[in-house]
N, CA, C and O atoms as a MOPAC input file, in Angstrom:
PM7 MOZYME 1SCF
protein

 N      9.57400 1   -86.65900 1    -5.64400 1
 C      8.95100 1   -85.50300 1    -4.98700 1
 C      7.43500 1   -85.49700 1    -5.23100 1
 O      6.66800 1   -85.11400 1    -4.34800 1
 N      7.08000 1   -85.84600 1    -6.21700 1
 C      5.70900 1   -85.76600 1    -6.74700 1
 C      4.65100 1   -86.64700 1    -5.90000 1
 O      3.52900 1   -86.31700 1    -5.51600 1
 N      5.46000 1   -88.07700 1    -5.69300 1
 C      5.02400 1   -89.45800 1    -4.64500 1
 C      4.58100 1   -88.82100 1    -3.80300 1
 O      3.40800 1   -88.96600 1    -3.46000 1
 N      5.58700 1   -87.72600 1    -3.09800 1
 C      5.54400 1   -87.19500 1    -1.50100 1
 C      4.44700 1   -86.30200 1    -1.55300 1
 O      3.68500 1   -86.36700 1    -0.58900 1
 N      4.12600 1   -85.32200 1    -2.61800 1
 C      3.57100 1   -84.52800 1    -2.57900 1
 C      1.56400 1   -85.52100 1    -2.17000 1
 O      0.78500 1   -85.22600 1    -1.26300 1
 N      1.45400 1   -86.23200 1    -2.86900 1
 C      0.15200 1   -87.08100 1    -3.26700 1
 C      0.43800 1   -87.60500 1    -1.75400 1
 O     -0.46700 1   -87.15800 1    -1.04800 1
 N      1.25800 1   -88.30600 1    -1.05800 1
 C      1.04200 1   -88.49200 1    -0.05800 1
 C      0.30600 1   -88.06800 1     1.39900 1
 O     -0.41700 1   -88.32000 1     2.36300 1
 N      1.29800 1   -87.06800 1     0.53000 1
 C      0.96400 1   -85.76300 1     1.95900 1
 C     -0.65600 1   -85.08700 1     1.77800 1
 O     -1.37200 1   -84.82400 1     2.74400 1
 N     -1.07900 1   -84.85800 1     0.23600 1
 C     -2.16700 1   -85.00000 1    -0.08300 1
 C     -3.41700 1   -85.79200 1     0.17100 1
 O     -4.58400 1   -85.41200 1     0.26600 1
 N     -2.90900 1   -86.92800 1     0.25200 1
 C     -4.00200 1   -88.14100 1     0.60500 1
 C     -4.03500 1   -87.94600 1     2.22800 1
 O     -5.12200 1   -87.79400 1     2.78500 1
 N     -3.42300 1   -87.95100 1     2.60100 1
 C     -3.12000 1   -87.72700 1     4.16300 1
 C     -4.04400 1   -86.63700 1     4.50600 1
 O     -4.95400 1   -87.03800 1     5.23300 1
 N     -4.10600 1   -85.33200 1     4.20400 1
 C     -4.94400 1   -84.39200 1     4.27300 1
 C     -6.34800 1   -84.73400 1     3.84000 1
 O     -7.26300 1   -84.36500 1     4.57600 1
 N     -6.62700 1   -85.39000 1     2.73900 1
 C     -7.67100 1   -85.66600 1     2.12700 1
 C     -8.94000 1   -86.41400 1     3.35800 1
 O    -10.06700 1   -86.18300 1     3.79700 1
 N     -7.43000 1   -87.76600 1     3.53200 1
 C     -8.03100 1   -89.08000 1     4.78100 1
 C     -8.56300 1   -87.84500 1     6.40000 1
 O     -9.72400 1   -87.77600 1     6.80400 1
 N     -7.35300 1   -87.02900 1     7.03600 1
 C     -8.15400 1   -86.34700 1     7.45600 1
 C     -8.76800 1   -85.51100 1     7.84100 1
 O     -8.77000 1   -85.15900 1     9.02100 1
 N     -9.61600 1   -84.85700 1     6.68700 1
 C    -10.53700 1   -83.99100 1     6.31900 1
 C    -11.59000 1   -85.01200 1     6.15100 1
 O    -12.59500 1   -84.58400 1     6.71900 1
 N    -11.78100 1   -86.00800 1     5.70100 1
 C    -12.89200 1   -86.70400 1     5.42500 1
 C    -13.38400 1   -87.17700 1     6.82100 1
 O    -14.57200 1   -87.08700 1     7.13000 1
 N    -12.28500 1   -87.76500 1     7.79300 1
 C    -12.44600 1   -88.27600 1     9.12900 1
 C    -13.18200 1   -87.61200 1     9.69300 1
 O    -14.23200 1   -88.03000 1    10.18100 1
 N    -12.69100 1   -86.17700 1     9.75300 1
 C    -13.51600 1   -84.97900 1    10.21100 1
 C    -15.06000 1   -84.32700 1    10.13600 1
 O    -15.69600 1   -83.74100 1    11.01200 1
 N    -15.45400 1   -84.68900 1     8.60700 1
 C    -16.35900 1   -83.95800 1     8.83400 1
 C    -17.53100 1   -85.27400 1     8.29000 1
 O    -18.73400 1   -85.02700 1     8.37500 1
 N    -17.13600 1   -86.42700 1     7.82900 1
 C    -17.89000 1   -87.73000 1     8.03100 1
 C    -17.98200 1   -88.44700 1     8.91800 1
 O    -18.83100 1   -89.31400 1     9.12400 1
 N    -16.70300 1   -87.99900 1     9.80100 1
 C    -16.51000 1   -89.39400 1    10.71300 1
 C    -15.48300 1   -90.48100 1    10.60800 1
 O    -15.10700 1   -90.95300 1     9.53500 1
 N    -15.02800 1   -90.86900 1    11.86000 1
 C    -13.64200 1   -91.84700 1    11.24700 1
 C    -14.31400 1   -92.64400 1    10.52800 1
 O    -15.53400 1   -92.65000 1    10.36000 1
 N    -13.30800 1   -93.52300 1     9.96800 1
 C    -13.04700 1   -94.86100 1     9.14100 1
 C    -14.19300 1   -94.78300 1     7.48600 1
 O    -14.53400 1   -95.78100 1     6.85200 1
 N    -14.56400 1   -93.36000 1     7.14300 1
 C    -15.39700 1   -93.29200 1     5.85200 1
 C    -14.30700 1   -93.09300 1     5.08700 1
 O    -14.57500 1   -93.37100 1     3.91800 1
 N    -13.00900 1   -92.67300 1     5.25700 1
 C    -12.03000 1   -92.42500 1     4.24900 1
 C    -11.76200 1   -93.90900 1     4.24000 1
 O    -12.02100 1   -94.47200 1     3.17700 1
 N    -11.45100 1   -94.39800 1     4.89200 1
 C    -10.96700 1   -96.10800 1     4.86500 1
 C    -11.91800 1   -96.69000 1     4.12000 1
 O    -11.40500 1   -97.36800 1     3.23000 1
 N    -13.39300 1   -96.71400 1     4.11000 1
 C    -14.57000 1   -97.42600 1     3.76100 1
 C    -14.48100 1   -97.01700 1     2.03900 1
 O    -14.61400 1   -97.74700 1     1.05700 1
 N    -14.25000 1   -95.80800 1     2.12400 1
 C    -14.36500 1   -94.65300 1     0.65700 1
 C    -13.24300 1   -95.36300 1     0.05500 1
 O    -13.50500 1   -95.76100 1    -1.08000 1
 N    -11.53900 1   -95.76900 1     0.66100 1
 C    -10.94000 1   -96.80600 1    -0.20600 1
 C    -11.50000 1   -97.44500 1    -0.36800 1
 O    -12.09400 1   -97.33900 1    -1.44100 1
 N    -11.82700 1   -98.65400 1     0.49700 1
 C    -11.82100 1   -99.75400 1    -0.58200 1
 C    -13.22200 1   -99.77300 1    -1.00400 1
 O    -13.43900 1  -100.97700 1    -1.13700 1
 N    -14.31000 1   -99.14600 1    -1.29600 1
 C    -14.87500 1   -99.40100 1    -2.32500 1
 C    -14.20400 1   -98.95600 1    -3.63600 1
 O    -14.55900 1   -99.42100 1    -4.71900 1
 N    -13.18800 1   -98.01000 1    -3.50600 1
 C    -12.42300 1   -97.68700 1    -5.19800 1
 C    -11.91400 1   -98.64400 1    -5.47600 1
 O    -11.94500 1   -98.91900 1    -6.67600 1
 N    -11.14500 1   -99.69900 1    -4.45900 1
 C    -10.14300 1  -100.32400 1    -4.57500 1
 C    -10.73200 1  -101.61500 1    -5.03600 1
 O    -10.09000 1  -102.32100 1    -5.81400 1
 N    -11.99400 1  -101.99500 1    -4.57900 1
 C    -12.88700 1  -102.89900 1    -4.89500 1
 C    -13.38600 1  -103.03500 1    -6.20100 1
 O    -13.54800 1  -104.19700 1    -6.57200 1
 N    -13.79700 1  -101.73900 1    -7.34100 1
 C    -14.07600 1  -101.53100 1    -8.13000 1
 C    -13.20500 1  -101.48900 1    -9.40400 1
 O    -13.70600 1  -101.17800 1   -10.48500 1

């Protein structure tokens, strides 16, 4: 349940960020974490 919850979270997160940055900065915003 917890998985689902963060999911559904990230999901909101990805787009809210889309929104008010612009697509693909949540995508870009991964992988520089993912990079690091």
């Amino acid at each position: 349940m917890k998985a689902y919850a963060w999911s559904v979270t990230g999901r909101l997160l990805v787009d809210l960020l889309d929104h008010t940055a612009g697509p693909g900065t949540a995508a870009s915003l991964l992988g520089e974490i993912l990079d690091a």
